[in-house]
N, C-alpha and C positions, 0 to 999 in steps of 0.2 A: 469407395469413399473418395472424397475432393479435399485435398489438403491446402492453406493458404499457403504462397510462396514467401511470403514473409510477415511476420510477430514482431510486436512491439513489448518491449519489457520493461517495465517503468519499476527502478530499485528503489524500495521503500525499507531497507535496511537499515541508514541511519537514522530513519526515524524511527517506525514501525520495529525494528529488530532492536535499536540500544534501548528504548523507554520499557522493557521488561527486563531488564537486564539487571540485577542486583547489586551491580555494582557500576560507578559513573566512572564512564573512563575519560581519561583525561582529553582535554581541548585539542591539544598538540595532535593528542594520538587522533582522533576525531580528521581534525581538519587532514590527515597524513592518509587516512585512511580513504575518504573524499577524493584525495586528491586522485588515491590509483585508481578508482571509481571511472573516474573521469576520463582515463585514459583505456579504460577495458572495450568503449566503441558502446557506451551507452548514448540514446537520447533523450532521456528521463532520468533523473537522480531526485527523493524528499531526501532532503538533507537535516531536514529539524521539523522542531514544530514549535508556534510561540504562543503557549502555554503558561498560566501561572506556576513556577517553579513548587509551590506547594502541593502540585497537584502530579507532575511529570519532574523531580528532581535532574531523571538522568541527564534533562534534554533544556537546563537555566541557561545554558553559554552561546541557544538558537544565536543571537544577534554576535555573537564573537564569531562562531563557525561561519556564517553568512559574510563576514568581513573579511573572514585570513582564507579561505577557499580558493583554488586558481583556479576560476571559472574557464571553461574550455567552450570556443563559439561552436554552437551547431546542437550544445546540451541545454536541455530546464532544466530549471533548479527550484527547485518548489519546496514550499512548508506547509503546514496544518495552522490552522489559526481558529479558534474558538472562538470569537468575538471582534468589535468595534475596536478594542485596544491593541489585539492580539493582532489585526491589522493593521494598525499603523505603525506596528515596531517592525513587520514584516515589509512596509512598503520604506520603509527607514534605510533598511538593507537591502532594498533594489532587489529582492525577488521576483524569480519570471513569473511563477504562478501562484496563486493560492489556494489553498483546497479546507474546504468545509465541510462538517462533519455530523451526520446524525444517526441517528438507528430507525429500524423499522418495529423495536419493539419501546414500549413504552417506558416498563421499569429499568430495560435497561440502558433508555436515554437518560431516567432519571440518575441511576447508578454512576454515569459517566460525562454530564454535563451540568446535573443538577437541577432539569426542567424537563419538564414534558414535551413529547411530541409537537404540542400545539404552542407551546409557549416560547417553542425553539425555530420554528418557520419567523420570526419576525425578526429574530438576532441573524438569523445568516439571511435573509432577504437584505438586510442592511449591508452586512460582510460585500454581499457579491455585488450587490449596485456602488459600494464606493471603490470594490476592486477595480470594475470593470469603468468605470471614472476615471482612474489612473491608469489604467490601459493593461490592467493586468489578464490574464487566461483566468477561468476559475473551473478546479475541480470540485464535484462535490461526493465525498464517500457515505452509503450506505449499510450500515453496520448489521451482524445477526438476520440476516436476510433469507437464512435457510432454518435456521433455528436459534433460541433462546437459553442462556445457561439459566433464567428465571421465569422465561414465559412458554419454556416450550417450542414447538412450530408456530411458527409463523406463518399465516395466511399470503398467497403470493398474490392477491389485489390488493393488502396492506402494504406489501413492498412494492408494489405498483403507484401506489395512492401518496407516499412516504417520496416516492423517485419522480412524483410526476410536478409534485409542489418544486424540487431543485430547481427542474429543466425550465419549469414558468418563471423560477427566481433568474434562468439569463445566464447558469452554468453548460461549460463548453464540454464537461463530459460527465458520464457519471459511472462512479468506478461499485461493484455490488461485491457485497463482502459475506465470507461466511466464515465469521468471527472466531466459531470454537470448532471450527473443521467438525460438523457433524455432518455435510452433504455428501451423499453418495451420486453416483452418474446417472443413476436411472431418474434421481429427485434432480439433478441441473437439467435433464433432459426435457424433463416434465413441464419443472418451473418459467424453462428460458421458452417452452413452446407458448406457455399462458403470457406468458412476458412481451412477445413479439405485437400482442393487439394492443400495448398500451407503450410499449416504450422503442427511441429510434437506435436501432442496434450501432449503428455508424458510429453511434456516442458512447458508447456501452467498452467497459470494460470491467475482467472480473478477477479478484482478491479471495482469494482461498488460502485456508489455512490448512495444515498436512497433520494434524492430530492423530488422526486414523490412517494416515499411510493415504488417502486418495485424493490427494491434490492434483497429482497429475494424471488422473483420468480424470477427474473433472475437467482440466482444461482442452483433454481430448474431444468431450465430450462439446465443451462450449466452442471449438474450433469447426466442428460440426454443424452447426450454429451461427459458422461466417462470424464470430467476434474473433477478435485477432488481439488483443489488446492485456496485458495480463500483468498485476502488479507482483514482484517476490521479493524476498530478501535473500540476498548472499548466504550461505553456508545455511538458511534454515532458521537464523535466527528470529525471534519477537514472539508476539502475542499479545493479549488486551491489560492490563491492569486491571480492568475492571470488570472484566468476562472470567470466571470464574472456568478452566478447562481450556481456556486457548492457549495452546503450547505456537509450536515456531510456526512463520510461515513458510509457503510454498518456497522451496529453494532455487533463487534464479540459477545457480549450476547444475541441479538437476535438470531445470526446464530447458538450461540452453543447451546442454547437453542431447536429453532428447530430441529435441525440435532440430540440431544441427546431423543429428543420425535417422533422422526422416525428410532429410534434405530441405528444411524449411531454415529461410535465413533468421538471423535475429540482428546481425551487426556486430556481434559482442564477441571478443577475443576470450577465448576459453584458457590462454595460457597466462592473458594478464588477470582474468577473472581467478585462476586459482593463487596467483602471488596476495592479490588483493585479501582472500580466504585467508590466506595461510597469515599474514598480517594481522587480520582481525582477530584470528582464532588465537594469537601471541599474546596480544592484548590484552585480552579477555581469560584469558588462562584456563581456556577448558576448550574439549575436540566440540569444533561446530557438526551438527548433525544431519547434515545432508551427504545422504550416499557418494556422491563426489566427493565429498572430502572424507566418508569411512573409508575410499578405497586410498587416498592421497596418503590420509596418517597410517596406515597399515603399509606403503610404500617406503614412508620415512624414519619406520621404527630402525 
């Protein structure tokens, strides 16, 4: 087998990992927590998302965090944006990217934006043509891509047909999600083989959730694949609100962990990445669950 020399890891923690989080944690801590982010030798940081707070409480202080942050050159800095509004409170605070969002299954678009499939191509066709007016990057995420907490499996030419509307909207990448961690390697190996006829892998990166323990052979398996590109959150944390079954994501301290014990680079300093953990997990007042930090707390006892 052919391994790439170097991964890209784009930490979707403080967005993706605090907006399940049952309790809000404070601004201060947020922006403090960001900051050692920043400094771990990432080149990708979501740092929010601008969301109506009625729907994402954790994550009302998007446009404070995006102000008090110490932007470090050479990082994104990206949010999720739902909407015409959600974008212009985003281009407010001078974010590098923006990232738009939908599913490939229907109900559970309805369940988490409030519209269907077809009635949600025309709100982010709009997002990405006035991003990309202001000169912004635009991601667009793919949700339930391997299965449904309401529809079941998913058809991979619906996920095809669902990713191919973004790429025509004029987005610069497109990240594929599998929401409630029910992919196994033999189904990414399958998928990503059907995948190749309709979508340009260079753009491609993949969002795994670790529910069942197999996040990280999927990402074996999609490296296999020549995608290099892979979203996680710190210590493990997130999941969907509105996915019924998605516990944390992929843990970037696992990933970088493994990836730097099979000689593949990432960038990312593993001693500021566990300071950064061990912060967050303070925080938050509970052991983050990624095996890196089961073996850290078990060192600290």
């Amino acid at each position: 087998m052919e391994w790439p020399e170097k991964v890209t890891i784009k930490e979707v923690g403080p967005r993706d990992g605090l907006q399940n989080e049952p309790v809000e944690v404070p601004l201060q801590d947020k922006v403090a927590w960001i900051d050692l982010l920043s400094e771990a030798g990432y080149s990708y940081i979501e740092f929010s998302s601008f969301v109506h707070p009625k729907w994402i409480p954790q994550l009302k202080d998007a446009k404070e965090v995006a102000e008090m942050i110490s932007r470090k050159k050479g990082i994104t800095y990206a949010a999720l944006v739902p909407n015409r509004r959600g974008l212009e409170s985003a281009i407010d605070t001078d974010v590098d990217e923006v990232s738009v969002f939908m599913s490939a299954s229907d109900t559970h678009n309805k369940k988490n934006i409030n519209k269907s499939i077809e009635e949600t191509y025309p709100v982010l066709k709009e997002v990405v043509q006035e991003a990309k007016l202001e000169g912004k990057s635009v991601r667009g995420y793919v949700s339930t891509v391997f299965g449904c907490p309401y529809e079941g499996a998913i058809a991979t030419d619906q996920v095809a047909r669902v990713s191919e509307c973004l790429l025509e909207m004029g987005i610069d990448e497109l990240s594929l999600g599998d929401t409630i961690g029910v992919a196994n390697p033999r189904q990414v190996d399958q998928a990503l083989s059907e995948w190749k006829q309709w979508l340009p892998f260079d753009k491609l990166a993949m969002h795994f959730h670790n529910t069942r323990g197999m996040a990280l052979s999927n990402v074996l398996v999609s490296m296999q694949h020549n995608i290099t590109t892979f979203d996680a959150a710190l210590g493990g944390l997130g999941g969907c609100p509105y996915a019924k079954g998605a516990s944390g994501n992929l843990a970037t301290d696992d990933l970088v962990h493994m990836l730097h014990q099979m000689g593949i680079e990432t960038g990312i300093d593993e001693e500021k990445l566990k300071e950064a953990a061990i912060y967050i997990q303070r925080v938050l007042n509970k052991a983050l669950p990624s095996h890196q930090m089961q073996v850290i707390n078990k060192e600290r006892v």
